[in-house]
N, C-alpha and C positions, 0 to 999 in steps of 0.2 A: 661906479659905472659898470653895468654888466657888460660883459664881452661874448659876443654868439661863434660856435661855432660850429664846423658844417663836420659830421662825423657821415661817410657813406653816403650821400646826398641831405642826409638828415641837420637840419637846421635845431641846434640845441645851446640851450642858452650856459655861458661859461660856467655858474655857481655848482648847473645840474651833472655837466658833464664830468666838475672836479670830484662829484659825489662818486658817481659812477666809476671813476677811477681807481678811488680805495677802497671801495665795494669787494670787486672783485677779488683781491688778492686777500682782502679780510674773510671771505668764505672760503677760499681756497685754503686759508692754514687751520681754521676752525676745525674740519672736519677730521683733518688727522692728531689736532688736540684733545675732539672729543674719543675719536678711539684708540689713543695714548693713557687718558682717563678710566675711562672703560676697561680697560687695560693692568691699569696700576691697581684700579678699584679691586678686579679680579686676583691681582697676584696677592694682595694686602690679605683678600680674605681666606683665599683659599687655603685647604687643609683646616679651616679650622671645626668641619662640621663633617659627618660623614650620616647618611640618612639610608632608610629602606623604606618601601614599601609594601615588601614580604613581611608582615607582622599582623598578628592580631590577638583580641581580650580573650583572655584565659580564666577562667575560674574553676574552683574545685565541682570535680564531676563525679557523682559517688553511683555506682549500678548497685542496687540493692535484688540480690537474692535469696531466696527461702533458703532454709538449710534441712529444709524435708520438702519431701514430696507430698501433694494432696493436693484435693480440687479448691478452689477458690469458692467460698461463701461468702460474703461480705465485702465491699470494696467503699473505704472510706474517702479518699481522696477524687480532685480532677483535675483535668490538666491545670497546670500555672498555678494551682493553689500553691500558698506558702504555709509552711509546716516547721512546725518546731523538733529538737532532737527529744527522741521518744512520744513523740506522735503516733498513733496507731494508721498506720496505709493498708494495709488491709491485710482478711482472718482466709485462716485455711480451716478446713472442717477437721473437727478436733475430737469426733468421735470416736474415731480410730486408734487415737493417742490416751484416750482415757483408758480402750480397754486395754492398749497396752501395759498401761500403768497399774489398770488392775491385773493383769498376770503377773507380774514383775513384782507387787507384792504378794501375792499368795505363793509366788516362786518362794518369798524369803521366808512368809511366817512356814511355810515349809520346810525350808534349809535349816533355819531356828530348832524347830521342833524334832527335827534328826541332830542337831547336835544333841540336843536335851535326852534323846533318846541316848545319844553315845555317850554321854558322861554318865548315866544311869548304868549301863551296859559297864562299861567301865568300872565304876564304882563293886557293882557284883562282880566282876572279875576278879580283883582284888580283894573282897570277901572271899571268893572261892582258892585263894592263895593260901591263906589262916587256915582255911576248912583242911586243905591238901597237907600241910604242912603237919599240921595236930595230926591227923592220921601217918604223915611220916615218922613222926616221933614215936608213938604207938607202936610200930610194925619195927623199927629200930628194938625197942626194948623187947617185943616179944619175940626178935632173933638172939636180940643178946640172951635172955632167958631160957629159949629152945637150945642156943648153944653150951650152956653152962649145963644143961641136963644133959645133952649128948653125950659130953666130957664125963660127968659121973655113970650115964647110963640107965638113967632115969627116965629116958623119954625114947621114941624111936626115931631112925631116920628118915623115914614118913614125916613126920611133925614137925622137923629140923628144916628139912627140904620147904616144905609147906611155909614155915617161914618166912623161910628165904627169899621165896618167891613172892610173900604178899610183900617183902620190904624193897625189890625190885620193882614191883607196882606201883607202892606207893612216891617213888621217888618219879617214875615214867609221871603219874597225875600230878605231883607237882611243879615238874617242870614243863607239863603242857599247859599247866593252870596260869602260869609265870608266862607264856610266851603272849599267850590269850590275854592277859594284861596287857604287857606291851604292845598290843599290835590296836588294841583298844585306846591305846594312852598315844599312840602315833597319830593313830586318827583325829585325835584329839588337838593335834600338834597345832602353832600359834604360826601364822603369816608376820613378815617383817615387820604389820602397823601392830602386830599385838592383838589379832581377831582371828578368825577361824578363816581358813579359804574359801568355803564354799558360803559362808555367814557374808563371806566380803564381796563375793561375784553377787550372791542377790542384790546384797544391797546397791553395787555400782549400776545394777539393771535396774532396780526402782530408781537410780538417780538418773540416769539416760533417758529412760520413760515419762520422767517430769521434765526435764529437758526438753524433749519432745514435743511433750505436750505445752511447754511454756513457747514454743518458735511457733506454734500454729499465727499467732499474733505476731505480724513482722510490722517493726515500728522505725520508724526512721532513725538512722545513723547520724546525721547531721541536719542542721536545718538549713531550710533554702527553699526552693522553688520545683514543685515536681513537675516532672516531664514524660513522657511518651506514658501515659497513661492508658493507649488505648490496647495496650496488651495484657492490660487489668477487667475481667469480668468475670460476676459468677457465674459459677460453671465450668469456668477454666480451669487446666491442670495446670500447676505450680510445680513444676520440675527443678530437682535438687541444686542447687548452685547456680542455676542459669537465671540472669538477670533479668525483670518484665515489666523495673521502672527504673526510672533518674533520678537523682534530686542535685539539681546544679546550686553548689556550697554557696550561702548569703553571705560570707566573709569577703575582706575585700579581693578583688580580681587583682589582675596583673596581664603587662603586654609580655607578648612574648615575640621579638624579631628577630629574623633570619638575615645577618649579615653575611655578607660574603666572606671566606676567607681574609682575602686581601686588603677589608674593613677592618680587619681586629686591631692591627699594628699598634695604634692609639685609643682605644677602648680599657676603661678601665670602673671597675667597681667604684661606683659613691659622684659617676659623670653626672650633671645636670644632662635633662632632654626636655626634648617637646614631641609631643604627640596630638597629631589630629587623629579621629575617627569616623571615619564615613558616614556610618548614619547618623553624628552630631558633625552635620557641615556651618564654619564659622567659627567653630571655638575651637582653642586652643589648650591642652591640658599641660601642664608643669611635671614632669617625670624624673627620676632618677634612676641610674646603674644599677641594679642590684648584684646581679653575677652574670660570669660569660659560660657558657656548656663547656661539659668537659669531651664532649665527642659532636664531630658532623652529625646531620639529620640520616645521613645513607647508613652509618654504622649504628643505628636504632633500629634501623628499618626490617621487616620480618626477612627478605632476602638481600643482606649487604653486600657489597661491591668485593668479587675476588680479587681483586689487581695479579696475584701470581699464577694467573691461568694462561697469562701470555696475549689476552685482547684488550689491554690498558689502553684508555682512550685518556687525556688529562681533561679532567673536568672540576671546573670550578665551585668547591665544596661551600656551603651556609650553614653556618654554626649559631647556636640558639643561644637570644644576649637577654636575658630577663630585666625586665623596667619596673619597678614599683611607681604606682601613683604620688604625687606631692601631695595632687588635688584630687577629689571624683565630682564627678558630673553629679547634675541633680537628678538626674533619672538614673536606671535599674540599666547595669551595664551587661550586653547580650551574650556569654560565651561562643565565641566563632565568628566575632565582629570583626572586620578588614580595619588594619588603621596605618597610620605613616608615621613613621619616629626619625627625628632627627636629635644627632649625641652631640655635643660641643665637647669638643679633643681637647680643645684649647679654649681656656677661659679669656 
């Protein structure tokens, strides 16, 4: 038999009202179960993940510059093409460099042709030592001779004297003849490789000069993908060392994130991660630790932080954690692409 009762004015029938009874206190404890759950759920997980969204894909970035100066002729590449290592990217005019290279040999069969000259020279100077010599000997015996007359009296003091003086002579020409040898024979003298000095300077200048002439041709250092191409035309000057394309490295990439200091604590080489990247929204890549920096971003940077100037502000440093790929995406990954990494501390 139901039973009605009047709640408020309100006429309601007994079964509905018993409902209404445990209704209420049954939501009333729900609420603070659910956020006692919510709660545990949070304490359970936390710490065990620590994430950034200061990070992004890295790949190898190579600036290629001439290593001569000259104007650009010929321009093989354009933007985005992909290029192999030793690819030709483009010629400098190499006119210049050939006649260097012809002075630079006719410097040496020159250089050549003076030594050849001084070992001949040389050669006769050393002939003329024999020559000086033989007539030393001569001018000896004809003083010994004038003097053995003198002694008997057989000859005059005139004649003695006379002598004496050619065998004084003779000895001045042979020892000028001897010096003029040596100084012929110095000239001659060998450099540490065992060549002539001046035989070794031409030749290092014909090799410089082919050198030269072989960089007119700047071919790619590594292969990849070139970039800023538009500072490649002929007619442009190609100044010494200064970089006037890209080629961003085809090997794999890598993330690079900036965790805060205060992130490191549980960071460790060989972490599993996950990584999204922005302009792949929905997927998720598989990453790992590779290494954590050995210095903050500010103490890289062209003017780093003095701290002992006396206007130390404390500011919270980010230190650069590199990720290796598990996995890569099936597309061409962009260097300078924005992405978010999350490390699990705790497995």
């Amino acid at each position: 038999m139901n039973f009605v009762r009047k709640i408020e004015g309100e006429t309601i029938p007994a079964d509905a009202a018993t409902r209404r009874g445990w209704i209420r206190p049954l939501l009333m404890l729900s609420v603070p179960a659910v956020l006692l759950a919510v709660g545990l759920f949070f304490w359970l997980t936390s710490g065990r993940t620590v994430s950034t969204e200061n990070a992004q894909v890295i790949a190898h970035v190579v600036s290629v510059a001439p290593e001569i100066s000259g104007r650009i002729t010929d321009v093989y590449v354009t933007e985005n093409q992909r290029v192999k290592k030793g690819d030709l990217l483009y010629r400098i005019d190499p006119q210049p460099f050939r006649i260097a290279l012809m002075q630079a040999e006719a410097a040496l069969g020159t250089a050549r042709l003076q030594i050849s000259e001084m070992r001949s020279g040389y050669s006769s100077k050393v002939a003329d030592i024999g020559a000086k010599v033989s007539d030393l000997e001569l001018a000896k015996e004809n003083f010994a001779r004038q003097s053995e007359l003198l002694a008997r009296g057989f000859t005059t003091r005139a004649r003695f004297d006379e002598a004496r003086a050619q065998l004084t002579a003779a000895e001045s020409q042979r020892d000028v003849a001897s010096a003029d040898a040596e100084t012929a024979r110095a000239m001659l003298g060998r450099s540490g490789n065992g060549g002539h000095p001046q035989v070794e300077a031409a030749e290092a200048a014909v090799a410089k000069a082919r050198l030269d002439l072989a960089r007119t041709e700047i071919r790619a250092p590594i292969g990849g993908v070139v970039s800023q191409t538009d500072r490649l035309a002929p007619g442009a000057m190609a100044m010494l060392m200064l970089g006037n394309i890209s080629i961003v490295g085809g090997g794999q990439p890598w993330i690079e994130a900036n965790f805060k200091e205060t992130q490191l604590a549980k960071i460790r080489p060989g972490q599993r991660a996950e990584i999204t990247i922005d302009a792949i929204p929905g997927r998720t890549f598989k990453a790992h630790v590779t290494g954590i920096g050995a210095g903050t971003g500010s103490e890289f940077s062209v003017l780093p932080a003095q701290n002992a100037t006396g206007n130390w502000v404390k500011v919270t440093q980010r230190v650069p954690v590199r990720l290796g790929f598990d996995e890569l995406p099936d597309r061409s990954l962009v260097s300078g692409w924005s992405a978010h990494v999350t490390v699990h501390v705790k497995n």
